[in-house]
N, C-alpha and C positions, 0 to 999 in steps of 0.2 A: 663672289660669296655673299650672300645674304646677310643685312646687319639687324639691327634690333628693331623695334616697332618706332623706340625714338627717330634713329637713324634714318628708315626708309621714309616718315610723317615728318621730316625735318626739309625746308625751304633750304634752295641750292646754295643759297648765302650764308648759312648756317644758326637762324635763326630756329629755332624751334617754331613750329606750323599749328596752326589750331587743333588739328587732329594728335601730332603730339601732346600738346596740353591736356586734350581730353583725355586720354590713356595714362598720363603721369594724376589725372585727378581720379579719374577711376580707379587706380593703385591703391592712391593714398586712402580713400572711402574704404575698400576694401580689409584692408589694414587695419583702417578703426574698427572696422567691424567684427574682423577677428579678434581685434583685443578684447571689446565688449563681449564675446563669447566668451572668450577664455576667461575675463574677469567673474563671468557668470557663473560658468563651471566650476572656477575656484572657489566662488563662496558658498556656492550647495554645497559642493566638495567637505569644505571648514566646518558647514551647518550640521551637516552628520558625522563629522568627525565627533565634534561636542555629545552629539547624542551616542556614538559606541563609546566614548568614555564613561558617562553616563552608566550605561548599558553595560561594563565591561564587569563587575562583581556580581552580576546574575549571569554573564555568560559563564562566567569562571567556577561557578557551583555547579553547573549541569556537568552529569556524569561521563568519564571517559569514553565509556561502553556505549554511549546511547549516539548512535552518528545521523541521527534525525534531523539535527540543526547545519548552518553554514556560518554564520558569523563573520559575514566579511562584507566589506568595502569596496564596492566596483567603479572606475573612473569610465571616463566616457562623455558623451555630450549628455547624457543624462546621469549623474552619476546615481547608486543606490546601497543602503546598506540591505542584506541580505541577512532573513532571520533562518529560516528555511529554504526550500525548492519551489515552496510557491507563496510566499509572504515578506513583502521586503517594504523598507520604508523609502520614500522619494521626497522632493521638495515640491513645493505647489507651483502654479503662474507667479505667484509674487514673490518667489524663490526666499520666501521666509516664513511659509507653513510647513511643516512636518505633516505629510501624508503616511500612516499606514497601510498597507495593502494585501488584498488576496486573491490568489486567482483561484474560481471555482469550476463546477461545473455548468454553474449558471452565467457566468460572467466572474469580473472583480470586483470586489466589493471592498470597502470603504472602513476599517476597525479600528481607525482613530486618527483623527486631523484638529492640529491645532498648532499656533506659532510659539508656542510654550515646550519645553522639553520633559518636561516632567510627565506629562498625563501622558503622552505618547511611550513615554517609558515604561509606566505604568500599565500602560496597556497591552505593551510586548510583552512584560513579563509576567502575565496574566496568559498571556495566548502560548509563552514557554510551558506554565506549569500547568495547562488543560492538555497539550501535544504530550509532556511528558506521562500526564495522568489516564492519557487516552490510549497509550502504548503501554504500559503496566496490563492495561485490563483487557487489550488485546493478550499482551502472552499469559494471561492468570488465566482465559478461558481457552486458549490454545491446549495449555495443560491440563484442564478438567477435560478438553477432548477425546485426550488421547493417552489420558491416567488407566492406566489395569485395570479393571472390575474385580471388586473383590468377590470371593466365590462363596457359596451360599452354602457350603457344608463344610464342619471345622475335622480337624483329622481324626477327634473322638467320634464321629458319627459314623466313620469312612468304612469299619469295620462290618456295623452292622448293616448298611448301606450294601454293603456287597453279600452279605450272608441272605439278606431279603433276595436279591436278585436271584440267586441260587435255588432259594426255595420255590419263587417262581418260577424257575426252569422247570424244576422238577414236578411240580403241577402240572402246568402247560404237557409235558412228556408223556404223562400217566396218563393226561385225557386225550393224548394222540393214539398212543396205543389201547386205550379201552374202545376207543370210535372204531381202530379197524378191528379188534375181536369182534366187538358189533356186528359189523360190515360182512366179515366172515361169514360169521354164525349165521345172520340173515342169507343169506347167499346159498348156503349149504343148504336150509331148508325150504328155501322159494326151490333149488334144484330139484330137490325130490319131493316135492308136493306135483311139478311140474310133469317130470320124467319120472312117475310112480308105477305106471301102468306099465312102460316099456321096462321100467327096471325089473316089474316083477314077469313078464315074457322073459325076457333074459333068463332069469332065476329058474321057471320051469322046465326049460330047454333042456339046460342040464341036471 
């Protein structure tokens, strides 16, 4: 059965072997280096905790109903507070700058960076209340979309409105029927101006 990296790097006499050394110091590097991570991690982590504290009396005013925002804390090897779906704040290189961020259609872009907590605050709750003021006037014209149209005759006029129509009818009717007595007429005596001669053969006959 197979033993450990020490075991098999280990001299027959039980010394530990150069090659074990190397592997036990390898370890140990390793090790430090995760902890230097983790220590990193934790104190972005702590850096933005300070700032949703901060933050936590403008989150607590935006409305139930509006679920535009996310408000939340994500760990990670990068950790972020998250304002929205696409605007969250991170730490810098010197993991003691406060970055705001956005993601666009152009790229991300940059809406507030400083090692200070305040103006970054400041700044998010500037970009709350233009998000919230941008959705208002999304649904204010939603609804002028698709508002009724008010109708252009009130029900006092609807009376006579329809007695006109009537009397129209009845015009249009009269000059239908005057056109074909017309028509008639004409017809009758285009025929016997036509057929005058045979009609009066006819007439002699008998």
């Amino acid at each position: 059965m197979a033993g450990s990296s020490e075991e098999i790097a280990s001299s027959r006499d039980g010394a530990p072997s150069a090659l074990a050394s190397a592997i036990r110091e390898v370890k140990n590097n390793l090790a430090d280096r995760d902890d230097v991570v983790i220590d990193m991690r934790d104190a972005q982590h702590a850096r933005l905790e300070l700032l949703a504290t901060e933050l936590a009396p403008i989150f607590a005013e935006v409305p139930n109903d509006i679920e535009i925002f996310d408000f939340a804390l994500s760990s990670g090897l990068q950790p972020r507070l998250w304002i929205d779906a696409v605007a969250h704040i991170t730490m810098g290189r010197d993991r003691r700058t406060y970055r705001f961020l956005r993601d666009t259609r152009l790229g991300r872009v940059v809406l507030a960076e400083s090692t200070e907590i305040k103006p970054v605050a400041d700044q998010v709750t500037r970009y709350i209340a233009e998000r919230i003021v941008e959705r208002q006037r999304m649904l204010d014209a939603g609804g002028q979309l698709y508002a009724t149209p008010s109708q252009p005759e009130t029900p006092a006029d609807e009376p006579q409105t329809k007695a006109g129509h009537r009397s129209l009818r009845r015009e249009a009717f009269r000059s239908a029927l005057t056109f074909i007595a017309a028509g008639a007429l004409t017809g009758v005596l285009l025929s016997l101006v036509l057929f005058w001669d045979h009609i009066r053969q006819i007439a002699l006959r008998f």
